[in-house]
GUMI-202747 format. One record per atom (N, C-alpha, C, CB): residue in three letters; x, y, z. Coordinates in steps of 0.1 Angstrom, whole numbers, plus 5000, padded with zeros to 4 digits. Glycine has a CB too. Example, Ala and Ser with C-alpha at 12.3 -4.5 7.8 and 13.67 -1.06 7.14 Angstrom:
! GUMI-202747
ALA513249435078ALA512349555078ALA513249675078ALA511349555090SER512849785071SER513749895071SER512950005079SER514149945057
***
This chain:
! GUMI-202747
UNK991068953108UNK991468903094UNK991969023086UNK990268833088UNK992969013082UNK993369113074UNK992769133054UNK994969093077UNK993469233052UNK992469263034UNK992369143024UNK993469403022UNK994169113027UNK994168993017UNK993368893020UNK995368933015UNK993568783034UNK992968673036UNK991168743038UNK993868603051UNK990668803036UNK989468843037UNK989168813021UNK989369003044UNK989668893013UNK989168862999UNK989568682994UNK989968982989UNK990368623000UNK990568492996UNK989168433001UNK991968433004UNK989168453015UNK987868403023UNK986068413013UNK987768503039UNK985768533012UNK984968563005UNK985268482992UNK984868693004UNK985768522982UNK986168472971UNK985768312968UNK987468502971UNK986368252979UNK986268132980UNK984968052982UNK987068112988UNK984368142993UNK982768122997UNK981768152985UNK982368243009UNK982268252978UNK981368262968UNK981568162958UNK981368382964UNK982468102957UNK982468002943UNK981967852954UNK984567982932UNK982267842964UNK981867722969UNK980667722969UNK982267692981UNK979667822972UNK978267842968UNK977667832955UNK977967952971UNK978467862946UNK977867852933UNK978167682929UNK978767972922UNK978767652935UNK979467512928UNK978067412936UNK981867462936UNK977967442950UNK976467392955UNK975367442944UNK976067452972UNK974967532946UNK974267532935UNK973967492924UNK974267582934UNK974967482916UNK974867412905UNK974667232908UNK976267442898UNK974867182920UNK974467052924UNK972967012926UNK975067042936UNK972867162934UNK971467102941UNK970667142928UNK970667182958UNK970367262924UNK969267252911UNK969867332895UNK967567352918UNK970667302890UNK971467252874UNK971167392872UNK970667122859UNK970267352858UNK970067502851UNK968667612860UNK969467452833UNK968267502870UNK967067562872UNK967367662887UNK965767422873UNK967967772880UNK968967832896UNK968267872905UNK969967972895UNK966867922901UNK966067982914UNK964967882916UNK965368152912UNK965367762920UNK964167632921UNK964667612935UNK964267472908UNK964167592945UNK964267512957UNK962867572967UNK966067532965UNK963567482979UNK962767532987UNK962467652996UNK962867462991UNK961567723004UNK961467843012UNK961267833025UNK960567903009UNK961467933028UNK961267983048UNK959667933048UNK961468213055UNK959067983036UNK957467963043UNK957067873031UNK956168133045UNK957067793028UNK956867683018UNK958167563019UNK956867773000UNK958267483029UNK959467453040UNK959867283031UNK958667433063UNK958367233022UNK958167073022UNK957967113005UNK956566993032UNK957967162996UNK957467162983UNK958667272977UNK955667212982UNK959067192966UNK959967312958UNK959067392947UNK961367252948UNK959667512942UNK958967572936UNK959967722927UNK957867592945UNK959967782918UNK960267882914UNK960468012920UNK959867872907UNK961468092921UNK960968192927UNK961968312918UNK961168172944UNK960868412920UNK961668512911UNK962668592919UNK960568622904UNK962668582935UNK963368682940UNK964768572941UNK962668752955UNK964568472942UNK965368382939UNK966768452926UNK964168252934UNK966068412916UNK966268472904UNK967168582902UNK965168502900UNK965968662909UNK966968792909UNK968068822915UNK966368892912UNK968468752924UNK969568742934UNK970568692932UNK969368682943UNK970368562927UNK971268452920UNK971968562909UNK970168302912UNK970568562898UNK971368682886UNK971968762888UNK970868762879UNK971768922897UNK972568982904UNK973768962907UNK972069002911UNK973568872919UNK975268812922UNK976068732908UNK975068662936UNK975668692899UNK976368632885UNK976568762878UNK975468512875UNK975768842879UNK975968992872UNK977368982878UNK974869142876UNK977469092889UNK978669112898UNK979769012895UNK978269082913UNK979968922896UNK980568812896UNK981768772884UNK979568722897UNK980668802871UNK981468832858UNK982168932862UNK980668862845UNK981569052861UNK982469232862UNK983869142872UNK981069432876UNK983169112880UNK984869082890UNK985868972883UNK984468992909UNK985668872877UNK986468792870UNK986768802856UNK986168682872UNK985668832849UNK985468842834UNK985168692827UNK986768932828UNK984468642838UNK984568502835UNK982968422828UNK984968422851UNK982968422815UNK981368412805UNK980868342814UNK981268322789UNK981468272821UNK980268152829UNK979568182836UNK980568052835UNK980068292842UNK978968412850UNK978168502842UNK979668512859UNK978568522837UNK977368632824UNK976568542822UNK977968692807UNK976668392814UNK975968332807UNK974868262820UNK976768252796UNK974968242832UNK974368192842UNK973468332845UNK975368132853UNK974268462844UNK973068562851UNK972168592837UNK973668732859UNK972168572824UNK971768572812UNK970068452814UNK973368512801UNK970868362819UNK969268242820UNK968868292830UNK969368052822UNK969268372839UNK968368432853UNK967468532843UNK969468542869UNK967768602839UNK966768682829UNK966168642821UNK967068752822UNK966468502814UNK965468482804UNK964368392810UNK966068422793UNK964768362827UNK963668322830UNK962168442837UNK964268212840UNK963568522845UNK962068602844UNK961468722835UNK961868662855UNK961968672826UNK961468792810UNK960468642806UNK963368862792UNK960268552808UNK959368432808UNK958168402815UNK959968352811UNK958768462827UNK957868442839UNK956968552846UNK958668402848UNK957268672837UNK956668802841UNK955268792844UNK956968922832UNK954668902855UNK953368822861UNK952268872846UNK952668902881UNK951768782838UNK950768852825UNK949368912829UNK950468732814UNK949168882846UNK948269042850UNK948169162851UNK948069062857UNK949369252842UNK949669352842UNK950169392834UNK949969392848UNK950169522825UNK950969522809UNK952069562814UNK950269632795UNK952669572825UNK954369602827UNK954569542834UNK955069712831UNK956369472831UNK957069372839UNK956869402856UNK958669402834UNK956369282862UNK956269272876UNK956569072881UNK954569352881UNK956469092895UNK956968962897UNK956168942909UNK958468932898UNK956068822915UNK955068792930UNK956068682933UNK953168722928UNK955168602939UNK955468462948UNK955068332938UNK954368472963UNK955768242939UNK954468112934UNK953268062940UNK955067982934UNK953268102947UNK952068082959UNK951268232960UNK952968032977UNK949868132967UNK949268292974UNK949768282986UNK947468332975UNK949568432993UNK950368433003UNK949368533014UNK951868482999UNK948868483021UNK947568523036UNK946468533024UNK947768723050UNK945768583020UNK944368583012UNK944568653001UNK943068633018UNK945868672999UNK945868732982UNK945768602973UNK947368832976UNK945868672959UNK945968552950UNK946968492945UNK945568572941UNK947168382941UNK948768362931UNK949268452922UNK948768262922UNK948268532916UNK948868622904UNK948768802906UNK947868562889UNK949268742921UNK949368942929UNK951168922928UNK948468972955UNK951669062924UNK953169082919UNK952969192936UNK953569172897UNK954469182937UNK954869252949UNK955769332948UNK955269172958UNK955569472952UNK956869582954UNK958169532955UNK956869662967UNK958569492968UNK959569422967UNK960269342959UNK959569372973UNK959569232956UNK959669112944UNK960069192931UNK957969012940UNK959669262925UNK959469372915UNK961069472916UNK957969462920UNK961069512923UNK962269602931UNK963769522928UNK962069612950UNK963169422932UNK964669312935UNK965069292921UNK964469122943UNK963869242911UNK963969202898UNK964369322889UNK962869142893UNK964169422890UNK964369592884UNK965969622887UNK963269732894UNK966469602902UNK967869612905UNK968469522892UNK968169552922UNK968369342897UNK968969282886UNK969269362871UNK968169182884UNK968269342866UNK968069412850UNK969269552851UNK965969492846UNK968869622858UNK969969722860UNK971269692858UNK970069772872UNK971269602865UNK973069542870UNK973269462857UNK973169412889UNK972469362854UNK973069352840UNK973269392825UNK972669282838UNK972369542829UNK972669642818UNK973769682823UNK971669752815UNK974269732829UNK975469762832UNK976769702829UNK975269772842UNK976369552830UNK977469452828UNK977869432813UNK976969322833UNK976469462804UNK976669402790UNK976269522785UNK975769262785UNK975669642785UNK974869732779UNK974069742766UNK975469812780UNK973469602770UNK971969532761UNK971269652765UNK971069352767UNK970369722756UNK969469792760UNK968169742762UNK969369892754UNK967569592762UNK966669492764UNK966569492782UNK967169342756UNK967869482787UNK968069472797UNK967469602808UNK969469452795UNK967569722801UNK967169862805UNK965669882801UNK968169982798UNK965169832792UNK963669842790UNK962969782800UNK963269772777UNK963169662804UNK962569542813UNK962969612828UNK963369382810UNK964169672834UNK963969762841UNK962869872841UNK964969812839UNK963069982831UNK962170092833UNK960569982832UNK962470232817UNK960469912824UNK959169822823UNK958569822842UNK959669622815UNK959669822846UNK959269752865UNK959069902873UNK961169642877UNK959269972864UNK959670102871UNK958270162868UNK961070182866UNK957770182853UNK956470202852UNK955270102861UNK956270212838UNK955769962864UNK954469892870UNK953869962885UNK955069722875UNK955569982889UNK955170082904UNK954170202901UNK956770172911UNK954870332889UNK954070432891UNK952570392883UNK954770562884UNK952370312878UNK951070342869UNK949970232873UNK951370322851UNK951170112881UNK949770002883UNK949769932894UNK949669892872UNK951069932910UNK951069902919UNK949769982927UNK952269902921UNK949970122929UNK949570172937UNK950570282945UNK948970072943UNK949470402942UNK950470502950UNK949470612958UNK951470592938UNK950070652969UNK949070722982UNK949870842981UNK948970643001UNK949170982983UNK950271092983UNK949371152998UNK950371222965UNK950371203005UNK950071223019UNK950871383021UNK950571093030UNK950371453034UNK951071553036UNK952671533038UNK950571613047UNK952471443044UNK953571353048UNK955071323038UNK952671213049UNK954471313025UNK955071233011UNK954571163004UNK955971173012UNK955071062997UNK954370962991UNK954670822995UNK954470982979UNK953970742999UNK954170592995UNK953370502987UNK954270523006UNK954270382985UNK953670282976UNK953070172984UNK954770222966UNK951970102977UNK951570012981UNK952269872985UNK950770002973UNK952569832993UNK953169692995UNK952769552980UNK952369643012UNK951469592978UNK950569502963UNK949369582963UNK950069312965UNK948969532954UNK948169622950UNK946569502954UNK948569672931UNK946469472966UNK945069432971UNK945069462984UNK944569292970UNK943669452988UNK943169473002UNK943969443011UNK942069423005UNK944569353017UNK945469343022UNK946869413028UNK945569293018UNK946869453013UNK948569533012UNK948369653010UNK949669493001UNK947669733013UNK947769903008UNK947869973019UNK946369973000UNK948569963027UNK948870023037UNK950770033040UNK947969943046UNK951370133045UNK952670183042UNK953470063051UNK952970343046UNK954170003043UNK955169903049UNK956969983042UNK954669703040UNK957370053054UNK958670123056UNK959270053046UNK959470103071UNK960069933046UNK961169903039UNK960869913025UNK961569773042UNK959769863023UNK959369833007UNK959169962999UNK957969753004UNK959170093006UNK958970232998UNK960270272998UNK957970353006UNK961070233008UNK962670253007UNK963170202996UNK963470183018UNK963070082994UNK963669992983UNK963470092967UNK962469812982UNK961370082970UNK961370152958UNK962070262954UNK960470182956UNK961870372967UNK962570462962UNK963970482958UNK962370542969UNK964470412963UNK966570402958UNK965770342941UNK968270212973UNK965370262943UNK965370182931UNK965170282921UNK964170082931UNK963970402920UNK963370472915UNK964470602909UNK962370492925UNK965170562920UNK966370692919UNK967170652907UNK967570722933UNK967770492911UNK968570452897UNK968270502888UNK968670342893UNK966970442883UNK966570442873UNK966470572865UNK965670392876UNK965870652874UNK966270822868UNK967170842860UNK966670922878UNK968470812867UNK969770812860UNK969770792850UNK970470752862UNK969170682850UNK969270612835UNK968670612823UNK969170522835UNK967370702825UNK966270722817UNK966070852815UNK965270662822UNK965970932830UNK965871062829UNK964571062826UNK966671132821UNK963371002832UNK962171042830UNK962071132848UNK960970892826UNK961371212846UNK961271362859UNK960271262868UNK960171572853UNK959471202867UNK958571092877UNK959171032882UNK957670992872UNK959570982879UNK961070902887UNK961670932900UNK962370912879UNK962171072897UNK962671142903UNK961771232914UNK963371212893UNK960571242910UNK959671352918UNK959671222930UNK957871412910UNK958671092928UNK958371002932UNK959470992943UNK958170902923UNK960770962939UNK961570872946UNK961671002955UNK962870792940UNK961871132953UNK962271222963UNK961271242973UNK962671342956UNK959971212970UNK958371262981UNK958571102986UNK956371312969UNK959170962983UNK959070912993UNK960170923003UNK958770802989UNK961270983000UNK962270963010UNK961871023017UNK963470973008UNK960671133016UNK960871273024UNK960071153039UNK959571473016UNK958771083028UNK958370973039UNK958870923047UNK958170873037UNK959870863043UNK961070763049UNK961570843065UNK962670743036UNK961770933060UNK962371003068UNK961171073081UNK963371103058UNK960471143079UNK959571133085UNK959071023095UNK959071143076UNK959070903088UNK958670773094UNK959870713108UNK958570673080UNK961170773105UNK962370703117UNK962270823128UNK964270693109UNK962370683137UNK961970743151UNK963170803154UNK961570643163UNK963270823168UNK964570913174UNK965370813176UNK964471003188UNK965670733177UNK966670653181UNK967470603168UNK965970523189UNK966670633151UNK967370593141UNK966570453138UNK969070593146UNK965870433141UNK965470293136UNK963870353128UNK965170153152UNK963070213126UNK961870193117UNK960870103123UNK962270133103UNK960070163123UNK958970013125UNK958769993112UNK957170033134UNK958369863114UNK958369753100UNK957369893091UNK956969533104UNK955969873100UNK954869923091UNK954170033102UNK953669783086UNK953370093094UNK952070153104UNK951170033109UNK950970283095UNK951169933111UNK950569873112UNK951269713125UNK950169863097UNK952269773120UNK953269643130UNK954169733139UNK954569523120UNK954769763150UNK955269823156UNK956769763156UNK954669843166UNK956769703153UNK958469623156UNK959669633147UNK958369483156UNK961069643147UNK961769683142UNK962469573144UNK961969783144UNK962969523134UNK963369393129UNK964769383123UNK962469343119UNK965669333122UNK967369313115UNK966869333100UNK968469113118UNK966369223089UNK966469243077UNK965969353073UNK966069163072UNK963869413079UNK964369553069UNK964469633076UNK963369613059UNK965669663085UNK965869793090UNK967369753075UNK966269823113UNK967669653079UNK968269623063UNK967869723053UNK967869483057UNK966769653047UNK966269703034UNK966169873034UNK964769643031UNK966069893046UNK965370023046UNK966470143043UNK964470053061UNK967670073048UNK968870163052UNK969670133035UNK969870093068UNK969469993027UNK969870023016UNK968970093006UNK970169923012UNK968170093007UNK967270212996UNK967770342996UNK965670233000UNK967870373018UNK968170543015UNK969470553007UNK968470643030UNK970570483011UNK971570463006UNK971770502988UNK971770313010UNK970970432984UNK970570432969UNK970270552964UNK969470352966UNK969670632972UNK969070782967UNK970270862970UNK967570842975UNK970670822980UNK971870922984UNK973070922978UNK972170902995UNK973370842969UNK974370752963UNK973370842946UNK974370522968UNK972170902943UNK972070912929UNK971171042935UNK971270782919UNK971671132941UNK970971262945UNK971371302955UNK969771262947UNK972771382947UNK973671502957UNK972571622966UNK974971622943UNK971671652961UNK971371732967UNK970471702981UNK970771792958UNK970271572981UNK969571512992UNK970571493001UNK968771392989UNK971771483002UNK972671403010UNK972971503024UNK974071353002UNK972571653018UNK972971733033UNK971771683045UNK972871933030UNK970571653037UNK969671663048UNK969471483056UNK967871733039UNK970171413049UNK969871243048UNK971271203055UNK969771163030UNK972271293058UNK973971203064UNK973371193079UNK976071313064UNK972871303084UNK972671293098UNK971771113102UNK971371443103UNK970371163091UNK969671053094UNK970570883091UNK968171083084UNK971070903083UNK971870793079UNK973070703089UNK972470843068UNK973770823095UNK974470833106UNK973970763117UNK974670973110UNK972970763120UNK971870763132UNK971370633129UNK970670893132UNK970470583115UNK970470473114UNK971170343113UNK970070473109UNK973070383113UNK973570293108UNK973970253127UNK974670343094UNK974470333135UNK974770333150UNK973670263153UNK974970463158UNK972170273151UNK971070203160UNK970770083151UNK969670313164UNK971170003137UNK971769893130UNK972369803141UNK972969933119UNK973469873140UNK974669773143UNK974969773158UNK976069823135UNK974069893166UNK974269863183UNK972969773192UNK974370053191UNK971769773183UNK970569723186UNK970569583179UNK969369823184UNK971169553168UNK970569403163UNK972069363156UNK968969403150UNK972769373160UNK974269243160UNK974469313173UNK975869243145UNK975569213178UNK977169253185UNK978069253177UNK977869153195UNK979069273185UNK980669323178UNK980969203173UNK982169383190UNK980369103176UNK980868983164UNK980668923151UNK980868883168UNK979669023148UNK978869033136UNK977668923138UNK979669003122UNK977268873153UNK975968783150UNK974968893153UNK975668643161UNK973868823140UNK972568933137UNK971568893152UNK971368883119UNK970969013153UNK969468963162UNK968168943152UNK968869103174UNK967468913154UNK966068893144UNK965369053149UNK964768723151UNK964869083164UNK964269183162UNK964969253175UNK962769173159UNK964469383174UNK965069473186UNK963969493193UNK965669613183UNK962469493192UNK961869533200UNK960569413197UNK961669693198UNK959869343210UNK958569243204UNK957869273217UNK958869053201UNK957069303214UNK955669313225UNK955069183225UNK954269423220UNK954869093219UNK954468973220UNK954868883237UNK955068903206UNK954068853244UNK954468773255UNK954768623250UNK953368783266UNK954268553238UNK954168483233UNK955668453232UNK953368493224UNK956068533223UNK957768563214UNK958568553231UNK958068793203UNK958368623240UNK958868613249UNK959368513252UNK958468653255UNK958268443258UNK958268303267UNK958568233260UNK957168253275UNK958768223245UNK959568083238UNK960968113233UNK958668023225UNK961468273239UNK962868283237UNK963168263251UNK963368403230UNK962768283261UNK963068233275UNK963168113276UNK962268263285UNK962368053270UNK962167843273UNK963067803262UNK960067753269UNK964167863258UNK965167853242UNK964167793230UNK966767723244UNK962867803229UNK961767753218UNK962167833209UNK960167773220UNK962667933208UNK961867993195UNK964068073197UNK959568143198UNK964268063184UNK965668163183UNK965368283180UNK966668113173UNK966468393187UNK966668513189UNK967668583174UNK967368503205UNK967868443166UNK969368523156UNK968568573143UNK970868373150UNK968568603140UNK968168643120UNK968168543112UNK969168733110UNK967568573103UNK967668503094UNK968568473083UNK966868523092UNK969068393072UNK969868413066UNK970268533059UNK969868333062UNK968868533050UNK968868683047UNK968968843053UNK968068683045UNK968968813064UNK969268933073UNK970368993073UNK968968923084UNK971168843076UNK972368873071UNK973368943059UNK972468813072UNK972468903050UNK972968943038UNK972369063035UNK972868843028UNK971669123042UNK970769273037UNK972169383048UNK968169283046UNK972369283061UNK973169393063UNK974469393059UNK973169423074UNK975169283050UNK976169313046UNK975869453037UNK976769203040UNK975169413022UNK975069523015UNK974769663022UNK974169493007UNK973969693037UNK973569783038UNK974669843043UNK972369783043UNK975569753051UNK976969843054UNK978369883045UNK977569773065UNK977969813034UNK978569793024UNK978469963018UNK977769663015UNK977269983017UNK976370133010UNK976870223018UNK974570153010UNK976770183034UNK976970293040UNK978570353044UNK976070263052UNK979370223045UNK980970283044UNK981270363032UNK982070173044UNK980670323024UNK980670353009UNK980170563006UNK979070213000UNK979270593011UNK978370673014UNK978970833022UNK977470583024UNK979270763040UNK979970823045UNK980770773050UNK979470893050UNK981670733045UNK983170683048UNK983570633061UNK984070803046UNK982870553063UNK982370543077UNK983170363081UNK980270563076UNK983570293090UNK984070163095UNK982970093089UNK984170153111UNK983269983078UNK982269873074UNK982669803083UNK982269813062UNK981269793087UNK980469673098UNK980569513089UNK978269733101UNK979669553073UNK979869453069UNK980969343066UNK979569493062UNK982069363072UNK983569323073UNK983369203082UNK984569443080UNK982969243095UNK983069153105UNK981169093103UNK983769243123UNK980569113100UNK979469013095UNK979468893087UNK978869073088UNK980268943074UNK980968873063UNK981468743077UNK982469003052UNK982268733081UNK983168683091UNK982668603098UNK983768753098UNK981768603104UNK980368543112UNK979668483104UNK979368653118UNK979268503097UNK978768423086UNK979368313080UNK978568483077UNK980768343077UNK981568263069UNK982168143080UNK982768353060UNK982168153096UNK982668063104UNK981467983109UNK983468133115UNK980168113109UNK979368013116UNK978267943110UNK978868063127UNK978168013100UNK977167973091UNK977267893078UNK976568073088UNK978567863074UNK978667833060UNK978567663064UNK980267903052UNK977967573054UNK977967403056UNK979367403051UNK976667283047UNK979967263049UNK981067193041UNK981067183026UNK981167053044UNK979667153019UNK978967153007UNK979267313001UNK977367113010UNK979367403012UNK979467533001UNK978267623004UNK979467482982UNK976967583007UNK976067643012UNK975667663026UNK975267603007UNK974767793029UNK974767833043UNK973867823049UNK974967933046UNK973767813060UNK972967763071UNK971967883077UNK973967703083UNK970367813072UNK968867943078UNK969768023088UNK967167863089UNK970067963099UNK970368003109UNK971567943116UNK969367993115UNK972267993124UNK973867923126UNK973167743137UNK975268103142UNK972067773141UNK971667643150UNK970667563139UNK970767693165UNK970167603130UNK969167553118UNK969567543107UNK968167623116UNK969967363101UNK970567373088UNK969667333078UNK971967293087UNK968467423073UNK967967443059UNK968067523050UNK967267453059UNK968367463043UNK968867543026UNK967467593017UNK969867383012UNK967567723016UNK966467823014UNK966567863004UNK966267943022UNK966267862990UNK967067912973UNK967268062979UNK965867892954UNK966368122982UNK965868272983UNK966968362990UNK964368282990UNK967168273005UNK968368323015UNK969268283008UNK968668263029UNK969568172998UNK970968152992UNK971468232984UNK971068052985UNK970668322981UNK970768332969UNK970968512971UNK969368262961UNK970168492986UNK971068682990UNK972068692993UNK970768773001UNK972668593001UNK973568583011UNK975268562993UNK973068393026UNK974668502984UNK975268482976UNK975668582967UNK974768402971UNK975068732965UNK974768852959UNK975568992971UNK972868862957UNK975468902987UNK975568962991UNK977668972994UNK974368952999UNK978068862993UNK979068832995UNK980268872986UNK978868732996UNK979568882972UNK980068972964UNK979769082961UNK980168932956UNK979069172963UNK979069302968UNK980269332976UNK978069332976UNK979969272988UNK981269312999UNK982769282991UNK981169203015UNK982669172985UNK984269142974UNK984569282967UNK984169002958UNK983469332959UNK984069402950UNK984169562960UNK983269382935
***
């Protein structure tokens, strides 16, 4: 597919998605259903932030209010909805989730919502918009949880029993996140932080260029080898001085991306490596599918997105985009969990919808 019909394609995908959206739930953009909450709708902030994000983007690319004013109510819902267990802006789940509580806020969740605010300061340069950022940015240093090791530093996944233990992607996230923010504030914490976790990050990738999820999970998965690869991206993209020691590693993660969990046709794998005999024998007996998730998809557009971007390198995200758009998209405008599984997920919609315009612009 060549430049032009590529941007028609996208272009098109992304308003056919918004136009579903606006069907299935009006004003209420981050309301539907989830991967793990399959029968009950409910709010979701990462929802939110995604949706907003991608309407952020979306205006800058057309200049069209109706995107501003749509990613505008994505904020005023979660400047509404902020979790009031903590005196700085954070976000969770609607649900509890394994034995935490309902009103535990999550790195990630938090991260995603901090990007937004960013992106719409940027769009409008409300400085309300930049407060509620740095607001997410102090929740990490002062009230998530932080471990300093010989090692570097990481953050807590949440701040209970459960979660205090190093989960790769989510220190990634933070740290790119952490980096933005610097920029923009210029508080030196920021900056110390985000630099002692990458040193983590890095530390943590094996020889082959990949990540286990966690210290605690051994497996290396499509979405956050995603996440993990956009965070470094992020630091590297807001801290020249890191980039001599981070192109190799970057190099390395983006080849063991795109040679271990897609093919050349941009279909994702879910994971690269499962010890489970269980996982096995129900992808042998075709029980259980081998592809990613929607979101996976859309973590590696952006992450190839960052990385052609980075080191000038063949976007992968090109022929992903492509795969997605043939095999995954419904008639309605929205996309399919999985190219064999047609459930509509607000949360995957809503990446895959952020993520598509990224790759546009």
């Amino acid at each position: 597919m060549n430049i032009a019909k590529l941007k028609c394609s996208l272009f098109e995908s992304v308003i056919d998605l918004h136009n579903w959206r606006k069907q299935y739930n009006g004003n209420n953009i981050g309301f539907g259903f989830d991967e793990y909450e399959p029968n009950e709708r409910f709010h979701y902030a990462e929802a939110y932030s995604f949706w907003g994000d991608g309407y952020s983007k979306l205006f800058q690319y057309t200049q069209n209010e109706e995107f501003l004013d749509l990613a505008k109510k994505c904020a005023r819902w979660l400047i509404r909805n902020e979790n009031k267990s903590y005196r700085n802006s954070s976000f969770g789940l609607p649900w509890g989730w394994k034995d935490a509580p309902r009103d535990l806020s999550y790195l990630t969740t938090t991260v995603f919502a901090g990007n937004f605010f960013l992106s719409l300061w940027d769009a409008t340069n409300k400085k309300k918009y930049l407060e509620i950022a740095e607001s997410t940015g102090n929740w990490i240093v002062e009230e998530n949880g932080i471990c300093r090791e010989d090692e570097g530093v990481w953050f807590y996944y949440a701040n209970h029993p459960s979660f205090r233990f190093p989960v790769i992607n989510a220190i990634s996230l933070a740290s790119g996140f952490l980096s933005k923010l610097y920029l923009c504030v210029k508080r030196p914490t920021y900056k110390e932080l985000s630099m002692n976790a990458l040193k983590y990050v890095l530390r943590k990738q094996n020889k082959d260029g990949s990540w286990y999820y966690s210290t605690r999970a051994r497996i290396v998965d499509n979405l956050h080898t995603g996440y993990t690869i956009e965070g470094l991206c992020d630091i590297y993209f807001s801290f020249p001085s890191c980039r001599k020691k981070m192109y190799n590693r970057l190099i390395k993660a983006g080849n063991f991306y795109w040679s271990n969990l897609y093919d050349k046709w941009g279909y994702g794998k879910e994971k690269n490596k499962e010890s489970s005999l269980i996982y096995w024998l129900l992808l042998r007996l075709g029980l259980h599918s081998s592809e990613t998730r929607l979101w996976g998809y859309a973590s590696g557009i952006r992450a190839f997105c960052k990385l052609s971007k980075a080191l000038s390198v063949k976007n992968r995200a090109i022929r992903i985009a492509e795969y997605v758009i043939h095999n995954l998209k419904n008639s309605g405008g929205s996309f399919k969990f999985k190219s064999n599984e047609n459930r509509k997920y607000i949360r995957h919609e809503g990446h895959i919808f952020d993520a598509l315009i990224s790759l546009l612009m």
